[in-house]
ChimeraX commands (.cxc) that place a marker at each C-alpha (Angstrom):
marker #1 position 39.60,7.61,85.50 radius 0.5
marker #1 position 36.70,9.68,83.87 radius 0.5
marker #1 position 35.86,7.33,80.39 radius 0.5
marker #1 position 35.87,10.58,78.21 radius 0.5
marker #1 position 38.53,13.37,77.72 radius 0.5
marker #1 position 38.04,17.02,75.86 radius 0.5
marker #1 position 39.15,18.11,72.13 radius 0.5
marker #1 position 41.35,20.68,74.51 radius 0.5
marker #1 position 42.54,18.45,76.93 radius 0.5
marker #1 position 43.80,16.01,73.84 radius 0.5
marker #1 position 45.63,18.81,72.49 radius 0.5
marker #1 position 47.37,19.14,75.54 radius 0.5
marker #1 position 48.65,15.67,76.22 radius 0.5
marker #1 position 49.45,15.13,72.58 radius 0.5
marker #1 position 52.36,17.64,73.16 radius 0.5
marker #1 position 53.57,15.75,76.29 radius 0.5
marker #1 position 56.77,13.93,76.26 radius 0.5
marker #1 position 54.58,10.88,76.03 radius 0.5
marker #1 position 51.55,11.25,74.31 radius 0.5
marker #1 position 48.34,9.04,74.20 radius 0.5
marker #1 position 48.49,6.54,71.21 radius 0.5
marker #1 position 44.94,7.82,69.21 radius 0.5
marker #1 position 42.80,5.64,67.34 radius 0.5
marker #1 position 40.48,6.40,65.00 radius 0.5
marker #1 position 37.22,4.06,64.87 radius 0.5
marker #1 position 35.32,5.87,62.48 radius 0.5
marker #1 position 32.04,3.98,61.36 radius 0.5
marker #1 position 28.31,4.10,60.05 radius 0.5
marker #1 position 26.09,1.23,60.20 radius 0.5
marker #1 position 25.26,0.36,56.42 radius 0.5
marker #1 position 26.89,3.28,55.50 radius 0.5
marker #1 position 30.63,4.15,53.53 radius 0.5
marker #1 position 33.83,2.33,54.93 radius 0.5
marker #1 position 35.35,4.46,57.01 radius 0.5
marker #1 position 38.71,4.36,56.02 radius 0.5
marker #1 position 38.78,6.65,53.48 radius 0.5
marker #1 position 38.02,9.54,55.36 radius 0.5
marker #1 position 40.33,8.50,57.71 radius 0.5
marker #1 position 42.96,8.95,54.57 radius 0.5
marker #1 position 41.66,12.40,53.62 radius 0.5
marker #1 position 42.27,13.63,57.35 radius 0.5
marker #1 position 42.64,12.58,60.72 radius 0.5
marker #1 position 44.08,13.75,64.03 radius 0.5
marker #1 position 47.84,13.65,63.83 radius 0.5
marker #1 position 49.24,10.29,64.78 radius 0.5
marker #1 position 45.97,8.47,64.66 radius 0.5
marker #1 position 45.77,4.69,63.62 radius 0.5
marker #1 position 42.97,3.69,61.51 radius 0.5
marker #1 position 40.97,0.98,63.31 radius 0.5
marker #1 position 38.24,-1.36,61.31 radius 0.5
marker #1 position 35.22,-1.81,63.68 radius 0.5
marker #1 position 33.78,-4.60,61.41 radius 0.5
marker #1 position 37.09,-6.48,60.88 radius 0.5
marker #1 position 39.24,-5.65,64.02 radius 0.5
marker #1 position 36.56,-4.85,66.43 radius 0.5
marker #1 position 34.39,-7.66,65.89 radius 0.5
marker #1 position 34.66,-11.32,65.00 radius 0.5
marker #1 position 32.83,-13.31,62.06 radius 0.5
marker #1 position 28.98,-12.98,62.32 radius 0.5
marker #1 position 27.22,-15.78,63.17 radius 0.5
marker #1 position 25.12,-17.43,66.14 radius 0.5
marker #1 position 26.49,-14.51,68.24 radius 0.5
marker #1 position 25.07,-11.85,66.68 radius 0.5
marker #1 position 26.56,-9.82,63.85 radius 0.5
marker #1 position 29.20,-7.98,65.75 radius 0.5
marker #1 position 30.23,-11.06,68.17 radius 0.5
marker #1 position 33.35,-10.23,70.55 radius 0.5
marker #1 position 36.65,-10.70,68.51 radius 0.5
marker #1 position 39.36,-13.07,69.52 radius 0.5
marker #1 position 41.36,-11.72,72.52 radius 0.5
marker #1 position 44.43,-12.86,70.83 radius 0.5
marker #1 position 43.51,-10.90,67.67 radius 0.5
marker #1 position 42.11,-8.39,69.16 radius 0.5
marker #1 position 45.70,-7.74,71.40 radius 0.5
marker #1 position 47.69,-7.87,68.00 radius 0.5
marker #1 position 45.71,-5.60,66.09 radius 0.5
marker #1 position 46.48,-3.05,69.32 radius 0.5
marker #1 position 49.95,-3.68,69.44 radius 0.5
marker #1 position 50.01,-2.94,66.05 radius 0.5
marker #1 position 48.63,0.33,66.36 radius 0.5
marker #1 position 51.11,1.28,69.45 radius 0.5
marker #1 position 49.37,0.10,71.81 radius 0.5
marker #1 position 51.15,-1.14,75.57 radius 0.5
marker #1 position 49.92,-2.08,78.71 radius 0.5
marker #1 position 50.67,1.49,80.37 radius 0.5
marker #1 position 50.21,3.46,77.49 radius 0.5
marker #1 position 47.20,6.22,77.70 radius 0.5
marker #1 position 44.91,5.42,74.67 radius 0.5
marker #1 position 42.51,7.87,73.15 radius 0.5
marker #1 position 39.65,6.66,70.82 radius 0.5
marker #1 position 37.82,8.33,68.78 radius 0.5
marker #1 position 35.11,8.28,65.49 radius 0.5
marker #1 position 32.72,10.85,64.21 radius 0.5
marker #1 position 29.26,9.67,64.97 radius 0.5
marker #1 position 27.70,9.53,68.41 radius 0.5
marker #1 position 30.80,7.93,69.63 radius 0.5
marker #1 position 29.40,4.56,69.52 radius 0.5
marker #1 position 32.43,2.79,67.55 radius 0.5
marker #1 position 35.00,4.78,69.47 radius 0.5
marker #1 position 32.85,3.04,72.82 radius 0.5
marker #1 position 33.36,-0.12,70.90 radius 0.5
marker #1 position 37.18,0.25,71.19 radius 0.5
marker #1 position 37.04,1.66,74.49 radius 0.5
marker #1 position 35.06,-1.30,75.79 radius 0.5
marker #1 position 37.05,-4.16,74.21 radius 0.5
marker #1 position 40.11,-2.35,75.93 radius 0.5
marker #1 position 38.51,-1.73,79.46 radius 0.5
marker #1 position 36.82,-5.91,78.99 radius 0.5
marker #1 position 40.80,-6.80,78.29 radius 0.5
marker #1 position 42.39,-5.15,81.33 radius 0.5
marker #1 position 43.39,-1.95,80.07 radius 0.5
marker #1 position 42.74,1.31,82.35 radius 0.5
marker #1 position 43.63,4.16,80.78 radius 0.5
marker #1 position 41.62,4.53,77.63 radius 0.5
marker #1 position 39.34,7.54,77.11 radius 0.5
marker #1 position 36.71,8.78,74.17 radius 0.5
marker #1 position 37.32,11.88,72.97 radius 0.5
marker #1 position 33.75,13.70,73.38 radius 0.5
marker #1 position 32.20,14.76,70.92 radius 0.5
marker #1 position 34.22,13.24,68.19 radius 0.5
marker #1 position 36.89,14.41,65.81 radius 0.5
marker #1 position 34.30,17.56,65.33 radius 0.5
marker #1 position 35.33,18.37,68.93 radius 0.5
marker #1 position 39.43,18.63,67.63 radius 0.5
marker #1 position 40.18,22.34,66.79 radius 0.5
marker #1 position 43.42,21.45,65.58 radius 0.5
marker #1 position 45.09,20.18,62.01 radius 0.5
marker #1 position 44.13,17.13,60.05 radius 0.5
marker #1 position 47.37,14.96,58.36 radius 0.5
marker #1 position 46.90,12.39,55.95 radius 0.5
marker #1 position 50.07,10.65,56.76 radius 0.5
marker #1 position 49.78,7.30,58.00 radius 0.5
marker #1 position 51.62,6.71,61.36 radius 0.5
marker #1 position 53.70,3.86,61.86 radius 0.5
marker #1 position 54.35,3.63,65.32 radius 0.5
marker #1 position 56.43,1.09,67.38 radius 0.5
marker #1 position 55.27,-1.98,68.47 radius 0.5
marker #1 position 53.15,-2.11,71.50 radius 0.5
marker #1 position 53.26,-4.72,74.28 radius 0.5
marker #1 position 49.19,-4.97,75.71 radius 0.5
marker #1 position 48.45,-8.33,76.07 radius 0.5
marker #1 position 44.67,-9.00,76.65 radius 0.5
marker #1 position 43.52,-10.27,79.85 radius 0.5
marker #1 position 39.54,-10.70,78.99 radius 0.5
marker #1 position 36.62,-10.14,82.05 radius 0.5
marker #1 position 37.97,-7.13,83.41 radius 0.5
marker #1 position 34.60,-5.84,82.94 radius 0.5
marker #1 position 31.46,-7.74,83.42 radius 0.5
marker #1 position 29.21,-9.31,80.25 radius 0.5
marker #1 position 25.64,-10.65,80.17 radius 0.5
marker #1 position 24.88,-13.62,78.33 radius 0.5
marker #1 position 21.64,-14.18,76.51 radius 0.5
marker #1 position 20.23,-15.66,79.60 radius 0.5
marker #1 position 21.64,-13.40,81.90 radius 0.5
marker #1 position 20.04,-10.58,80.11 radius 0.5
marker #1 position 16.86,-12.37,80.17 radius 0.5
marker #1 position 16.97,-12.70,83.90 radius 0.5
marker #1 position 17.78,-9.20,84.35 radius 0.5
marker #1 position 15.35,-8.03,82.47 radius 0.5
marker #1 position 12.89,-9.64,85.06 radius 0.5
marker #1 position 14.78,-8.66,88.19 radius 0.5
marker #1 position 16.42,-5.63,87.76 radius 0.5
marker #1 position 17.28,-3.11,84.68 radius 0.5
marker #1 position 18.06,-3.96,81.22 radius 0.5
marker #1 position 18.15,-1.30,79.00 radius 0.5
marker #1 position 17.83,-0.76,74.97 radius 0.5
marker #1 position 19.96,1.50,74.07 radius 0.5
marker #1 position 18.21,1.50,70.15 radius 0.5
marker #1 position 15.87,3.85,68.70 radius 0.5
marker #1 position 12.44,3.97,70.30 radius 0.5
marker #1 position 10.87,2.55,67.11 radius 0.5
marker #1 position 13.25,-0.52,66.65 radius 0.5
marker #1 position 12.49,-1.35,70.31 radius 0.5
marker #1 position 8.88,-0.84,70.06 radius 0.5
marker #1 position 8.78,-3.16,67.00 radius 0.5
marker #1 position 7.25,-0.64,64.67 radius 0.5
marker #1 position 10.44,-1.27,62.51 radius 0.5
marker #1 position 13.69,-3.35,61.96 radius 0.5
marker #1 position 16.00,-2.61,59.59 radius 0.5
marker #1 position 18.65,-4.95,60.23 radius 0.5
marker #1 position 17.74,-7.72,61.83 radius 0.5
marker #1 position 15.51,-10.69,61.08 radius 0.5
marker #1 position 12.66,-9.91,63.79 radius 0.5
marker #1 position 11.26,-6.80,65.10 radius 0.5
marker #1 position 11.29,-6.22,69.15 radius 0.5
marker #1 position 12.83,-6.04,72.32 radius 0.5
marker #1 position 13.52,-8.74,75.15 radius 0.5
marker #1 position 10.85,-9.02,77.68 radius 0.5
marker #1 position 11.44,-6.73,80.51 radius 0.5
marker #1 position 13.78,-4.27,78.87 radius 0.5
marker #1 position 13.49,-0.09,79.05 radius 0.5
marker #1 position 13.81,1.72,75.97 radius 0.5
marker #1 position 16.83,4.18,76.68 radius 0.5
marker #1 position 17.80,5.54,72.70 radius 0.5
marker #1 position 21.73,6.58,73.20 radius 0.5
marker #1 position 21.12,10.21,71.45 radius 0.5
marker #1 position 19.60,11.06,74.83 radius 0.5
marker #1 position 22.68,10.79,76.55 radius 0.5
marker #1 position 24.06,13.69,74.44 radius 0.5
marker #1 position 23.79,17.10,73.87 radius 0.5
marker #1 position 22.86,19.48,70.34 radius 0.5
marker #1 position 26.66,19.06,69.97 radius 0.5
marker #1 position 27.13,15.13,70.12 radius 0.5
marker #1 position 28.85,15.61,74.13 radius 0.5
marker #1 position 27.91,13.70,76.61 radius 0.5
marker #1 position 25.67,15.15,78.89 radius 0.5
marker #1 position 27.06,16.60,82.21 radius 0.5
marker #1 position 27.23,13.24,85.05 radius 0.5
marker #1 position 24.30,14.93,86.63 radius 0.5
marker #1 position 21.87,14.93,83.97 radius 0.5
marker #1 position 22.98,11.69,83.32 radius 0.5
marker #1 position 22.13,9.97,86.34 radius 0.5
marker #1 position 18.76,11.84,86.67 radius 0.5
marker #1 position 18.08,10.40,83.43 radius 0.5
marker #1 position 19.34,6.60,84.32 radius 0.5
marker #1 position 17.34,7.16,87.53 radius 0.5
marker #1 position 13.99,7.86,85.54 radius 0.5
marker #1 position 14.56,4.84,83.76 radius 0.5
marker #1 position 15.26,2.81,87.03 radius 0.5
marker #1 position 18.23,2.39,87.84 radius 0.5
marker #1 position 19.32,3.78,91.76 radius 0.5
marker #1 position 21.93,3.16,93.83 radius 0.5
marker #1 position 24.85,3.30,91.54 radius 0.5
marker #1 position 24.21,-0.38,91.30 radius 0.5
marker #1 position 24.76,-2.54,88.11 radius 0.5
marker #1 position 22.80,-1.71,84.96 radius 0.5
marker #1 position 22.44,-4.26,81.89 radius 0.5
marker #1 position 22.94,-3.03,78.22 radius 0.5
marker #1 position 22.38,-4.49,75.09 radius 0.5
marker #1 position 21.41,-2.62,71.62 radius 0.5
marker #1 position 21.42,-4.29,67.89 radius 0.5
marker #1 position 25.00,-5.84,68.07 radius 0.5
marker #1 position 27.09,-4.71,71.00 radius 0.5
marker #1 position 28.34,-1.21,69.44 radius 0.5
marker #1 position 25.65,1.91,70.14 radius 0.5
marker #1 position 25.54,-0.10,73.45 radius 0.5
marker #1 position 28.95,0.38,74.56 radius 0.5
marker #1 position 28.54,4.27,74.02 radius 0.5
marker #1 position 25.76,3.77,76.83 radius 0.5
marker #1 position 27.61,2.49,78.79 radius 0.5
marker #1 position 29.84,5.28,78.84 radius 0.5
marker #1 position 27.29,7.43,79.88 radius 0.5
marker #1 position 26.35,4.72,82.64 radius 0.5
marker #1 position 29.71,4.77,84.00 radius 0.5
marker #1 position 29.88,9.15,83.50 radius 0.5
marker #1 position 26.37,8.75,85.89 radius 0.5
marker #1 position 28.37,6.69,88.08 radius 0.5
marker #1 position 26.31,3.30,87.48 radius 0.5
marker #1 position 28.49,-0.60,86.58 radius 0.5
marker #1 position 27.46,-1.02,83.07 radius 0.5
marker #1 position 27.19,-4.57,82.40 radius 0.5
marker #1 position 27.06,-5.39,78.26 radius 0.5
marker #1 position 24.83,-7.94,76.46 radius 0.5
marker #1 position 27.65,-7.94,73.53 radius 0.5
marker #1 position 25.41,-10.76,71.56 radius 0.5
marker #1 position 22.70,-8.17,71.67 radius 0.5
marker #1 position 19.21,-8.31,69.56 radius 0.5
marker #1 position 20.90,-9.54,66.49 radius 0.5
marker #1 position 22.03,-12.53,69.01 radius 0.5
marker #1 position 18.86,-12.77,70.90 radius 0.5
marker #1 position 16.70,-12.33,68.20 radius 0.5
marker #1 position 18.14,-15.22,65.64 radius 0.5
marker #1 position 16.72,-17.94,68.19 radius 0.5
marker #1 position 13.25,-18.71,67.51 radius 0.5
marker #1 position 12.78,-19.72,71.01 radius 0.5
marker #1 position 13.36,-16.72,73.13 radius 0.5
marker #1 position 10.33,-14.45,73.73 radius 0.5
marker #1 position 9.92,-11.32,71.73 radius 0.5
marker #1 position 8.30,-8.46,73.57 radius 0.5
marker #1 position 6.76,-5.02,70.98 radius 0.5
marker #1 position 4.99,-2.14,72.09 radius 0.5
marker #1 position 6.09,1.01,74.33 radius 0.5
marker #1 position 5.58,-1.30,77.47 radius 0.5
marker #1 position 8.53,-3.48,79.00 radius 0.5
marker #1 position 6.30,-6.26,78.19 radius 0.5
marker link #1:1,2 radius 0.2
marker link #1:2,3 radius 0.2
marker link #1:3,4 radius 0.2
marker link #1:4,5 radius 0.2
marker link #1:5,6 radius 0.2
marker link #1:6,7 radius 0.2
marker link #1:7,8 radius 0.2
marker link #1:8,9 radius 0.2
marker link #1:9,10 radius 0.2
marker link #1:10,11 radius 0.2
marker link #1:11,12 radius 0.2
marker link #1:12,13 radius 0.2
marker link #1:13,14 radius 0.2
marker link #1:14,15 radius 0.2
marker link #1:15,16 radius 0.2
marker link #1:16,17 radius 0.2
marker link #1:17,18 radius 0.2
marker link #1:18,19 radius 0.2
marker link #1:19,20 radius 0.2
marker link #1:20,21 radius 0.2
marker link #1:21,22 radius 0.2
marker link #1:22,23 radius 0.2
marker link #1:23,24 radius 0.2
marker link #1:24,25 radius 0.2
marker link #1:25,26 radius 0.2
marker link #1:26,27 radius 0.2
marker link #1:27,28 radius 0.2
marker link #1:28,29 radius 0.2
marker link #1:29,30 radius 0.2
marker link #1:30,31 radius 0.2
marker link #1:31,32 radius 0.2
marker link #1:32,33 radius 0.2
marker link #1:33,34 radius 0.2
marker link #1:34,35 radius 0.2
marker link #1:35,36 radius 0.2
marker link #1:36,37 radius 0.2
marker link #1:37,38 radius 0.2
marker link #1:38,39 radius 0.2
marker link #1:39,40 radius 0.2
marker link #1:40,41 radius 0.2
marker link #1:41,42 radius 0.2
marker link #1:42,43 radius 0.2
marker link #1:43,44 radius 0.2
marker link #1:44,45 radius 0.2
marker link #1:45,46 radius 0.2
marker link #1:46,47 radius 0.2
marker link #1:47,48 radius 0.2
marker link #1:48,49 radius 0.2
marker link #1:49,50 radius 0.2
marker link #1:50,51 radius 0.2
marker link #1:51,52 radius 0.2
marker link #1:52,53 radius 0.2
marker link #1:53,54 radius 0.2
marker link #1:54,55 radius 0.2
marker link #1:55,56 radius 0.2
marker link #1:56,57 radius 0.2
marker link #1:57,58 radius 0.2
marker link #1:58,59 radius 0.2
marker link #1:59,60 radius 0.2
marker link #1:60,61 radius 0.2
marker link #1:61,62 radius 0.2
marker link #1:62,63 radius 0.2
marker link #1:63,64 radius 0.2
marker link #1:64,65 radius 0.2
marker link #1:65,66 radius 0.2
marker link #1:66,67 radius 0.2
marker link #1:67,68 radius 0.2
marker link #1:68,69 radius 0.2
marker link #1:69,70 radius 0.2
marker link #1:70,71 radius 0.2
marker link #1:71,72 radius 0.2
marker link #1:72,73 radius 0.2
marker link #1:73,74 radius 0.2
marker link #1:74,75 radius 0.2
marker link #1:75,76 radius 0.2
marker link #1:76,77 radius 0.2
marker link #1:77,78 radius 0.2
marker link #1:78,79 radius 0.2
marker link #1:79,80 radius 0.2
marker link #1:80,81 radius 0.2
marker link #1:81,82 radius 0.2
marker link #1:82,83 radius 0.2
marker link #1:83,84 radius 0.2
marker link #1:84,85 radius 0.2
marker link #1:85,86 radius 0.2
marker link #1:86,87 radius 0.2
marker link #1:87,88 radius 0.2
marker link #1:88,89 radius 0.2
marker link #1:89,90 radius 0.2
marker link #1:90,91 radius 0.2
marker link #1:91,92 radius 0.2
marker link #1:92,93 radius 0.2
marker link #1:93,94 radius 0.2
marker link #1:94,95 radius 0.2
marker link #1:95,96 radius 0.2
marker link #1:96,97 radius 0.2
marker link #1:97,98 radius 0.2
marker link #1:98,99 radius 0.2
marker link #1:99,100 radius 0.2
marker link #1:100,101 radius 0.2
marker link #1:101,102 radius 0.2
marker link #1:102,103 radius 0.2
marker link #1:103,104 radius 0.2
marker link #1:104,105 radius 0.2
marker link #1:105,106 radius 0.2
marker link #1:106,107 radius 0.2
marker link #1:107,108 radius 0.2
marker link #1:108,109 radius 0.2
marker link #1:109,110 radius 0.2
marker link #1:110,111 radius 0.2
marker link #1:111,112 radius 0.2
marker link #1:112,113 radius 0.2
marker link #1:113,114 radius 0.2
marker link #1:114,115 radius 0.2
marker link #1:115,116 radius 0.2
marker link #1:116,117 radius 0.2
marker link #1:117,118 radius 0.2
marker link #1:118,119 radius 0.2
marker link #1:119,120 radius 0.2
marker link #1:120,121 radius 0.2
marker link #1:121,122 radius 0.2
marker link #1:122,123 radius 0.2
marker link #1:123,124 radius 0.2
marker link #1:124,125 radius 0.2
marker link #1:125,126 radius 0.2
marker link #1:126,127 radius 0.2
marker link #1:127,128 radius 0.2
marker link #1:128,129 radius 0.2
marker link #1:129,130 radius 0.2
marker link #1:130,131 radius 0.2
marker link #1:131,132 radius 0.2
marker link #1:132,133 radius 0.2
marker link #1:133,134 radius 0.2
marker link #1:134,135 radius 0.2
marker link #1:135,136 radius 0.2
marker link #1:136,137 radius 0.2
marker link #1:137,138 radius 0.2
marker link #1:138,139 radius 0.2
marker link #1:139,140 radius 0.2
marker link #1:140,141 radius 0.2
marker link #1:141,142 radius 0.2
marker link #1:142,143 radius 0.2
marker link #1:143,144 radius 0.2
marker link #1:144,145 radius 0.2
marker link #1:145,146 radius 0.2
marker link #1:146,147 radius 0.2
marker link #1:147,148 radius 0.2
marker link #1:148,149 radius 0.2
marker link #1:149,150 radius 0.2
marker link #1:150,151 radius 0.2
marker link #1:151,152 radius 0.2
marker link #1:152,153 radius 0.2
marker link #1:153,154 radius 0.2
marker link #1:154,155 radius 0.2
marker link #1:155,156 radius 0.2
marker link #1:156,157 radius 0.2
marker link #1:157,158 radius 0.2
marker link #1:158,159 radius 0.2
marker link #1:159,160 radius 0.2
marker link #1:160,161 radius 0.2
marker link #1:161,162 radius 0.2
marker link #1:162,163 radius 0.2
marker link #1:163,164 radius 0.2
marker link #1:164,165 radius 0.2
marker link #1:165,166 radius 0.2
marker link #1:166,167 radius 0.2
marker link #1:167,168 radius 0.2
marker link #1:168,169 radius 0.2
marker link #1:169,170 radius 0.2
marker link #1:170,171 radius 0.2
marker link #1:171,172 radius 0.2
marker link #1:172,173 radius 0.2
marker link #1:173,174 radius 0.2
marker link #1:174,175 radius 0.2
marker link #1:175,176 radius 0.2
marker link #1:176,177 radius 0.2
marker link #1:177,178 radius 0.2
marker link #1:178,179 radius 0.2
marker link #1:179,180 radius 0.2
marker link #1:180,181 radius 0.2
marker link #1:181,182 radius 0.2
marker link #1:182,183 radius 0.2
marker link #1:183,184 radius 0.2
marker link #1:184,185 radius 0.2
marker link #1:185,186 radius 0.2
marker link #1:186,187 radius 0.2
marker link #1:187,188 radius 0.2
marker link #1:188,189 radius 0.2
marker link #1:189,190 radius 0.2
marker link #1:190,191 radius 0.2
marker link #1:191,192 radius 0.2
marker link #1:192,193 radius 0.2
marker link #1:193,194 radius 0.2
marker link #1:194,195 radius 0.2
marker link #1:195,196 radius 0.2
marker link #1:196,197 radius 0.2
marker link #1:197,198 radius 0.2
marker link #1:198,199 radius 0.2
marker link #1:199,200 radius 0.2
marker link #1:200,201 radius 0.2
marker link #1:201,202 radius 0.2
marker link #1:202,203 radius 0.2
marker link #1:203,204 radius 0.2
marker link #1:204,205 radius 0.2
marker link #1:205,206 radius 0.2
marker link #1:206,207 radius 0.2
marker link #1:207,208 radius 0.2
marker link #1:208,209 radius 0.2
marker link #1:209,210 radius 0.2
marker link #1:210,211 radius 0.2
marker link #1:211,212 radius 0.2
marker link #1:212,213 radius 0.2
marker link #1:213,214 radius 0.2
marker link #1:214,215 radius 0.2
marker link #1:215,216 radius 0.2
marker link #1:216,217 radius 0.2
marker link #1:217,218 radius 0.2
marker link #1:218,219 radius 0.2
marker link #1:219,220 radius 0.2
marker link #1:220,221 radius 0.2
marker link #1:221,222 radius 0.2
marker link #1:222,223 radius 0.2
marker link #1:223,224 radius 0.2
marker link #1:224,225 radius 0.2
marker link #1:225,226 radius 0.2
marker link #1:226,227 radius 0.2
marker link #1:227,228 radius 0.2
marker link #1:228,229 radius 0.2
marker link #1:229,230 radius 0.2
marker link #1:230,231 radius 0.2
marker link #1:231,232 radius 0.2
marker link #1:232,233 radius 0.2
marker link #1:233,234 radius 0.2
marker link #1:234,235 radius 0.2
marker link #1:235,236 radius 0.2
marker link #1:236,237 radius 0.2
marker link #1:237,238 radius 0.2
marker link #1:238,239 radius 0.2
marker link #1:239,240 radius 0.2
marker link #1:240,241 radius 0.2
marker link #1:241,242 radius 0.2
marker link #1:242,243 radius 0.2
marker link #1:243,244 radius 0.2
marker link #1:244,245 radius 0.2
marker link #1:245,246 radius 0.2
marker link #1:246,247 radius 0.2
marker link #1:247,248 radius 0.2
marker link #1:248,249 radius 0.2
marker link #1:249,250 radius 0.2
marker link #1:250,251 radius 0.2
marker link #1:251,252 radius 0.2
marker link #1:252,253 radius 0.2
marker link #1:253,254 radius 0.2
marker link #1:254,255 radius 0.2
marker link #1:255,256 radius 0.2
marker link #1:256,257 radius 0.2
marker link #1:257,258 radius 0.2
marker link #1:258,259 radius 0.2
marker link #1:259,260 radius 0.2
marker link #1:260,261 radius 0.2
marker link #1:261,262 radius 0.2
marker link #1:262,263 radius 0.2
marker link #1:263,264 radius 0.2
marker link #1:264,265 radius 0.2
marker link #1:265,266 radius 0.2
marker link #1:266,267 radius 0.2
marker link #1:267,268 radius 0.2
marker link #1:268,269 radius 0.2
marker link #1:269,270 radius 0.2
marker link #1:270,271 radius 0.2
marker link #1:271,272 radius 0.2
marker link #1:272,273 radius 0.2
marker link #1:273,274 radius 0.2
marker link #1:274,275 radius 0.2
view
């Protein structure tokens, strides 16, 4: 199944018999909570989902958006309608990295059918509610590794031996600034690959083609696997997205530079080169 659906093709499953349970993930890093304009309008049926708190768990050693609790993770979907064959659409309204966020953690725990709606909620034509749905209970229970993770080491080694890629801004990789996180710089052996590249002037992803020419210039061939990582696991799943649009097997460093970069002991790498 493709990872990303239409504004128009939403519209027309959301007047099926059985419609896709919708979740909206919308969040900024370091910017306003993103429930509130979730309140003041959202796509009809659409359950609020908290990146920070139900997306992510405590930060810590692993980084300041470390994978949440399977267990917790599950409820919080359940709670928002969620079952094991239900068709989930996720959504936010920037860059789709937090909606890539949800759609990871669901594709990671065994679900298949979960899609981001491209280009965001400014891709819906149709009415905004305010009303807060309360839908029945779903039934998906997480079955974590469906999808394949890097570890700080196994980034590290792929970095040497095959393609790791920073999905940041060029200037955070090349050191020249960092904003969030203690130290400035990527991992040795990386590729600076920003994730606005992978869209268009109006926030869609870029046509599989394009894609794939542009994952090839980086390195990647083959449709073979391609590592991820970014500042804490969440711009990175919207790569890999894209990866899996260009027909690549998007592996994610979920601990990311805000994991790798808290041990004083791994190299640091700055400048445009891999290093």
């Amino acid at each position: 199944m493709e990872p990303i659906i239409s504004g128009a093709r939403l519209a027309e499953e959301l007047t099926a018999s059985r419609p896709p349970v919708l979740l909206d993930v919308r969040y900024r890093l370091g910017g306003p909570h993103g429930r509130p304009a979730y309140d003041s309008g959202h796509i009809p049926g659409a359950v609020f989902v908290d990146l920070d708190a139900e997306l992510a768990g405590p930060p810590g050693d692993g980084g300041r958006h470390p994978l949440p609790d399977p267990e917790a993770f599950g409820a919080v979907m359940r709670r928002a309608g969620v079952s094991r064959d239900s068709s989930v659409v996720v959504y936010d309204d920037s860059q789709g990295w937090a909606a890539a966020r949800a759609w990871w953690l669901l594709r990671w725990t065994g679900h298949r059918d979960v899609r981001v709606l491209d280009g965001g909620l400014a891709a819906w034509a149709g009415p905004l509610e305010t009303v807060v749905p309360d839908p029945a209970e779903g039934d998906f229970r997480p079955e974590p590794g469906a999808l394949p993770l890097l570890t700080a080491d196994g980034a590290a080694e792929l970095a040497r031996s095959g393609l790791l890629l920073d999905a940041r801004a060029g200037e955070r990789y090349r050191g020249e600034v960092e904003p969030i996180d203690a130290v400035a710089g990527h991992i040795p052996g990386a590729v600076s690959a920003p994730t606005g590249e992978n869209l268009d002037e109006e926030g869609r992803f870029l046509p599989a083609r394009r894609l794939a020419e542009r994952f090839a210039a980086l390195g990647a061939g083959g449709g073979g696997e391609v590592g991820v990582y970014c500042g804490s696991g969440v711009s990175a799943a919207q790569q890999a997205v894209a990866l899996e649009l260009a027909g690549f097997t998007p592996v994610l460093y979920a601990g990311s530079w805000s994991e790798w970069s808290r041990d004083p002991a791994r190299p640091v790498a700055t400048g445009p080169s891999r290093g």
